[in-house]
N, C-alpha and C positions, 0 to 999 in steps of 0.2 A: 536535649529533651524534645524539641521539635524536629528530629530527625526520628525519635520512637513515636512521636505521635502524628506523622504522618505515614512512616510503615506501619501501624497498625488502623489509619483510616484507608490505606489502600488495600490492606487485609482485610478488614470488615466488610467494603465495597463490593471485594471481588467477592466475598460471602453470601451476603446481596445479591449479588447479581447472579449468582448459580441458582439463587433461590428463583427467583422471577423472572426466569428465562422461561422464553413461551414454549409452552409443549402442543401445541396446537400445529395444523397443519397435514396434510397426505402422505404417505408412504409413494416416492417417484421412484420408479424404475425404469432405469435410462440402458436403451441398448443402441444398437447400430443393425443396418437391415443387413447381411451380407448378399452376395450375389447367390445364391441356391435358391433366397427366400427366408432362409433361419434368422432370428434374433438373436446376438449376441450379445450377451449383458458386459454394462459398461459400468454402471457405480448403481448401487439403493441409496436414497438419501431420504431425509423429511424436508419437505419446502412445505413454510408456514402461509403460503398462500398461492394459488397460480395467479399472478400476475407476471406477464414476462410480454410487454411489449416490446421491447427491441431485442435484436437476435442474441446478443453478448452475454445476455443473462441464461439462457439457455445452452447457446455453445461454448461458453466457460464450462460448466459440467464437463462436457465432455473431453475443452484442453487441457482443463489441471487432472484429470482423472485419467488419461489417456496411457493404457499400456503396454508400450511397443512393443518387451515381449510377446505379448498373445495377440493383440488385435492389429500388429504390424504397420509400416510408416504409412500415416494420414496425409497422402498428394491435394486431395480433397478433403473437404468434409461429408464423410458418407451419408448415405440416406440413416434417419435416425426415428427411431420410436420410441413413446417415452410412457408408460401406465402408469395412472396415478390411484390411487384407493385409500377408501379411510371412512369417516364417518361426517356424516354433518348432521350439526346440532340446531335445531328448530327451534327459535324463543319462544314460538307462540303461536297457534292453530290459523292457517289462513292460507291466502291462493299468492304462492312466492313465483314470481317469473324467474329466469337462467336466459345468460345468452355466452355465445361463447365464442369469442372471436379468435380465430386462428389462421395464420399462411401454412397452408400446409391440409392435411382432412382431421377431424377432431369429433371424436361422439361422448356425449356425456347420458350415464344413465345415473337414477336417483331409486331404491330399492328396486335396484335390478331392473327396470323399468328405460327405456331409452325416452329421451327427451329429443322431439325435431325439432330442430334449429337451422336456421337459416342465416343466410345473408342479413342483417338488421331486423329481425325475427324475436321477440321476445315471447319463449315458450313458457306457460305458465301449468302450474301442477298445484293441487292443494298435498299441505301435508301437515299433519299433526305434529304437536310440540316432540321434543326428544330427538332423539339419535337415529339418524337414517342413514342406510349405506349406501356412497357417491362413491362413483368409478369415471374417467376421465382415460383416453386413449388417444393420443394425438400420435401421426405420423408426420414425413417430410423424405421427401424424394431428394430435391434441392431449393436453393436458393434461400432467402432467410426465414430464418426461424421466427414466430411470434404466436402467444396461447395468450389469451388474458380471459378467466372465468369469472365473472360478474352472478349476481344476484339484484333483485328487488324483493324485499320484505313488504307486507301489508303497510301500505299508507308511507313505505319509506322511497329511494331513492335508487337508481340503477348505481349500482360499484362493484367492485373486486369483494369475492366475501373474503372479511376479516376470519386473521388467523382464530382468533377464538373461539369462530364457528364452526372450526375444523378440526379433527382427532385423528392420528394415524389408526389406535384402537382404544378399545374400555379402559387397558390397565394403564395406557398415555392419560386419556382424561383423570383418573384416579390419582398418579402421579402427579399431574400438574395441580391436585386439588392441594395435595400433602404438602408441597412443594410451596406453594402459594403461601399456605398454613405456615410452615414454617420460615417463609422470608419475614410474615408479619409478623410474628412471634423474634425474631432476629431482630427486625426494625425495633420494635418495643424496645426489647434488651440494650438495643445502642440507645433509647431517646432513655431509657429507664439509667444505666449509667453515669450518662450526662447528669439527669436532673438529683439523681444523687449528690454525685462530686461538687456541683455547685450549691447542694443543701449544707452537707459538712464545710465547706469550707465559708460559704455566710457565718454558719452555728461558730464556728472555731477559729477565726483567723490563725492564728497558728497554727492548726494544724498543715498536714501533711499534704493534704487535697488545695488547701489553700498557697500553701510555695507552689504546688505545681501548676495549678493558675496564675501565679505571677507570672512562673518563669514562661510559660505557653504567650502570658498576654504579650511582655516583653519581647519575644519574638514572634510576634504577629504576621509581620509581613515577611517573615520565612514562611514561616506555616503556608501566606497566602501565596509565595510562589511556588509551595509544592504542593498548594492545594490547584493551580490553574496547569499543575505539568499533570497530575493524575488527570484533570478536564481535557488536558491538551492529547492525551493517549488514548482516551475513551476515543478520542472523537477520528484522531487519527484510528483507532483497530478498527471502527465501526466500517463495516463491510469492505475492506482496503484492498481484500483482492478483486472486486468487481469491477470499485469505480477507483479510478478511471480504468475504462474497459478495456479487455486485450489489444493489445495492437491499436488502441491510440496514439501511441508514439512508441515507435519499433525499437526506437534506441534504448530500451528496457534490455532487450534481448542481447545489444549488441555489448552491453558492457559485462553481461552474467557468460554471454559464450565466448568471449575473449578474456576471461581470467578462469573459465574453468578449462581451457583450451592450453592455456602458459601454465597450469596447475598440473594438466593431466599429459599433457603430450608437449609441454617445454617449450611450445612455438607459439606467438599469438595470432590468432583466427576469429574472423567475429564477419556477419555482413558488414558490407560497407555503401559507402554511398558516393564511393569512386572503382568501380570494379573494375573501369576500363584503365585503371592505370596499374594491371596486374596484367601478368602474359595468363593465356587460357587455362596453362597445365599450373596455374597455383588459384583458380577459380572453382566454385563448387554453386551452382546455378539449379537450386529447388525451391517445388513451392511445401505449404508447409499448412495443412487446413486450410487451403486455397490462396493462401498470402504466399506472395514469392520472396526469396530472397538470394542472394548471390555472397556465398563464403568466401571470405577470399584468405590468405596467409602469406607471411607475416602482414599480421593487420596495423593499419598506423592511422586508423583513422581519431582514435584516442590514446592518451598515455595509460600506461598501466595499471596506477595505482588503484586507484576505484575498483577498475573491473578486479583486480584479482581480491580485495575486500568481498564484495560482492561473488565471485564466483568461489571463494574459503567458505561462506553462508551455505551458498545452494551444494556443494558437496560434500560439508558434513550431511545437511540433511538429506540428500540423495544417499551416504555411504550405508543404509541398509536398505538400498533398492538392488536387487535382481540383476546382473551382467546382462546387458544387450546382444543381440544376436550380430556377431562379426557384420562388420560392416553398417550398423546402424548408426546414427552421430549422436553420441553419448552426451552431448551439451544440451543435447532439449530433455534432457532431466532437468534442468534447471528450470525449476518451478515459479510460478509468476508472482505466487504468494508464497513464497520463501524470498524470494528476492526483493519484494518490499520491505520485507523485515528491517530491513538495512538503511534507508532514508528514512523509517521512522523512526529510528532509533538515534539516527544521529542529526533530527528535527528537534526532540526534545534536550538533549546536551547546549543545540542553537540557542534554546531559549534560554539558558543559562548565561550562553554568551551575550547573548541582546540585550538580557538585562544587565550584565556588569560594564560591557560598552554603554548602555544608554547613562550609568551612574557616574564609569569616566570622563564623559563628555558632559558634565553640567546638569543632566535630568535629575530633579527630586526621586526619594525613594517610592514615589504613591505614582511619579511620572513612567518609570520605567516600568514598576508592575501592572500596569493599562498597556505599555506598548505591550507586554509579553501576553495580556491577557488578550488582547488584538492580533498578536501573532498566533493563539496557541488557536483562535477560535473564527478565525476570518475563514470561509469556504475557500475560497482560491488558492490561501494557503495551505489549509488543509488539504486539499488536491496533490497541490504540487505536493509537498513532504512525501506524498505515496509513492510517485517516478522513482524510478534508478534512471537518477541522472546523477553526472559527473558531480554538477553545484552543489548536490545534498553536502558532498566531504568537502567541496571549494569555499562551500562559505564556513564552514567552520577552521577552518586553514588561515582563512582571512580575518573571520573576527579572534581570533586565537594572536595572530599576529602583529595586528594592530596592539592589542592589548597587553602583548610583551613589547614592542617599542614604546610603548607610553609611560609601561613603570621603569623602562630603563630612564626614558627621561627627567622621572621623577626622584629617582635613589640612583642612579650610575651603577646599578649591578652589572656585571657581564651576563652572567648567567641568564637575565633574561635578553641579552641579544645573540645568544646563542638559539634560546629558543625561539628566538624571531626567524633567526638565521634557518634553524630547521626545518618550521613552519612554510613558509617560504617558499624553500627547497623543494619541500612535498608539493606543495602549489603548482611546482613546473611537474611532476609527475601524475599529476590529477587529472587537468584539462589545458591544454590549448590555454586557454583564458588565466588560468593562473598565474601567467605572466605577469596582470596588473598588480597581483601580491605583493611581490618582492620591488615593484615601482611604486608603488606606496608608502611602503615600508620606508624602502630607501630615500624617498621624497620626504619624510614625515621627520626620518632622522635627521635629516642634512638641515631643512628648515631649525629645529631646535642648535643646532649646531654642534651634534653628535656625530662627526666625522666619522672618525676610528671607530665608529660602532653602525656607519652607512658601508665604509668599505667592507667592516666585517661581513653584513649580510650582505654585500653584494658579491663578496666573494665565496659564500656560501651556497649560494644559487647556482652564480658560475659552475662550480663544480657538480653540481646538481645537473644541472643543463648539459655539461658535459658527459655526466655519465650518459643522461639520457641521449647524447648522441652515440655515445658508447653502444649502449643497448639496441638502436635503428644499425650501426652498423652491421653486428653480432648477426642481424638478421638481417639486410636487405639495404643497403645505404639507397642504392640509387632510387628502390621502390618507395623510400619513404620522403625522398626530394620530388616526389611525384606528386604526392600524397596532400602535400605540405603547401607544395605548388596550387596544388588546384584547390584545397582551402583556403587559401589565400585569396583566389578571383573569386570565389563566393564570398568573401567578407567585401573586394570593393563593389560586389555589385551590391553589398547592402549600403554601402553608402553611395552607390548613386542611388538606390530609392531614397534613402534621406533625404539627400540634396532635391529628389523630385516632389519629397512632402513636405520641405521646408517653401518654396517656390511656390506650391497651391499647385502644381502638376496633379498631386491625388488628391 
């Protein structure tokens, strides 16, 4: 019963939420300048307000949009032009200042009319209440992009105008009226519902409405942990390809091009962050919208697991894009928001696991649904869930694992030290670090004094470990004793900065 009645509160939601999505906002039309002088169109979109002070928000457009067949590989980021049009809505007759801060040149006119703007310049126009047509033109040659269009209303405040204030066109604003109409009309119907079910079932305890109030009250705190995973997914989708922004941390890239690399062409390839321990002729040294990177093959600067999860994502949803023109590198189809898909997805399964770990180790049931409600809603973490990093799958391997030697030592099943065993296993296929896994495990066992069930998983691993040397061989032994090598002087140099923060050196 609390599994239907929280798919159809995530049904309703998403109901909701189609309704009251803002239609507000400009008609952008993003091109690139070519060398002739021509504009060549890059995507139309609606952005619900120009605000775009840092450049990521602007040249994201043009990385996930980017069509190698037609507008060919991006060494740089080209000079780019962006039009924006639409309507702006006037609450109420008076003299509105505009100012418009941009890197780059940027002219704004208001019925057709240009507005001079300057440096800290605030241009002021009277205009009557209603619907006026704004036009916005920003170009950029190079260096970073930034547009941010501000308003001051009578007697109010210089800011970004709000998307409300803005309409691509009439039958946008019409739409959004309908739209609105009927979320609140929606809303009604769920609170109308509600106060139903709970009138019949006052009027009638027995009735039908009233067991299914039991049974809902009875599993309350189910409900509330699949009431905090729907909160936990809003908050994770909410804008997930932006932030954190492109090429924050490049190792996004390196896990999606080295599993669609062993997917597509058998070998793995991905940058790395040891190129010097490859000879020249297995190097591929480009930059890439002005970030550089160095391909190298067979890649070992992570195990494989992850990335080819992660590049299985980004290939279905590439498999109805367009063949690239010979010789183009087919792996930067691998989209940045297709590739998140994947840690947030296996963030909220995490929370499943947190809470059943926090309930095997001693937490009450009201203890652990606060951690998860803490996990599902803390910004940091929500952050990180976004990355394609290796740890999205490692901790779940881990708390997976833990949780299968715990009920072996409670019941003696094998079965779950098989699945520890497996767990594990995967763990050395995932990261580097997954090592602690199976020493865990093996620690946790041995402590209770489940012998024959510590050799088992460690002989599970073993074998794990081995294939995965198996597979370094397959492709490159010596390359990957390289590889492993100089990962290794970068972990002791982190502990000597330890040893220099422990001493008050930092």
């Amino acid at each position: 019963m609390a599994d239907l009645a929280l798919l159809g509160l995530a049904a309703y939601l998403t109901v909701l939420g189609v309704f009251v999505r803002s239609s507000g906002g400009l008609v952008g039309r993003y091109a690139i300048q070519a060398a002739g002088g021509e504009e060549v169109p890059v995507r139309t979109q609606v952005d619900r307000s120009l605000d775009f002070p840092v450049p990521q928000r602007l040249d994201a457009v043009y990385i996930f949009n980017w069509d190698l067949k037609r507008l060919r590989f991006p060494e740089n980021k080209p000079p780019i032009v962006v039009h924006w049009t639409g309507l702006l809505r006037v609450p109420s007759e008076g003299s509105y200042g505009f100012t418009l801060e941009a890197q780059g040149t940027a002219a704004l006119r208001v019925d057709g009319m240009p507005l001079d703007l300057g440096p800290d310049l605030l241009a002021e126009r009277p205009l009557r209440a209603g619907l006026h047509p704004i036009e916005v033109d920003y170009r950029l040659n190079e260096g970073e992009s930034k547009l941010v269009l501000r308003w001051q209303p009578p007697g109010g405040t210089l800011q970004p105008i709000p998307e409300r204030f803005l309409a691509p066109d009439r039958d946008a604003i019409e739409t959004g009226r309908s739209r609105r109409l009927y979320g609140w009309l929606w809303l009604a119907a769920g609170a109308g519902f509600l106060l139903a079910v709970g009138a019949a079932a006052r009027r009638r305890p027995s009735s039908r409405a009233a067991r299914i109030l039991g049974q809902l009250a009875a599993e309350h705190r189910r409900l509330a942990l699949g009431a905090i995973l729907i909160l936990a997914a809003v908050l994770r989708f909410n804008d997930y390809a932006l932030v954190p922004f492109h090429h924050e941390t490049a190792d996004e890239y390196q896990h999606a091009w080295e599993g669609w690399n062993l997917l597509h062409h058998g070998t793995p390839a991905s940058w790395s962050t040891f190129p010097d321990r490859y000879p020249l002729d297995q190097t591929r040294d480009f930059r890439w919208f002005g970030d550089r990177y160095v391909l190298v093959w067979p890649y070992f600067d992570h195990p494989p697991l992850f990335s080819l999860l992660v590049g299985l994502v980004s290939s279905i949803a590439a498999s109805s894009s367009p063949p690239l023109p010979s010789g183009y590198p087919d792996y930067l189809l691998c989209s940045l928001p297709v590739m998140r898909l994947v840690p947030i997805v296996l963030s909220l399964i995490g929370i499943l696991l947190l809470v059943r770990l926090a309930l095997v180790y001693g937490a009450s049931e009201d203890a652990a649904l606060l951690a998860a409600l803490v996990y599902a809603v803390l910004p940091v973490i929500v952050l990180a869930h976004r990355l394609v990093k290796g740890e999205s799958l490692l901790a779940l391997l881990f708390m997976g694992a833990i949780l299968a030697a715990d009920r072996h030592a409670r019941d003696g099943t094998m079965r779950q030290v098989a699945i520890a065993g497996a767990l594990c296993s995967l763990a050395i296929w995932t990261k580097a670090t997954g090592v602690a896994v199976p020493l865990v495990v093996v620690l946790m066992l041995a402590s209770q004094g489940k012998r024959r069930a510590a050799w088992l998983v460690s002989g599970m691993t073993a074998a794990a470990l081995g294939l995965y040397l198996l597979y370094a061989w397959a492709n490159d032994f010596q390359i990957f004793i390289k590889v492993i090598q100089a990962q290794a002087t970068t972990k002791w140099v982190s502990m000597d900065a330890l040893q220099d923060l422990l001493s008050g050196k930092v």
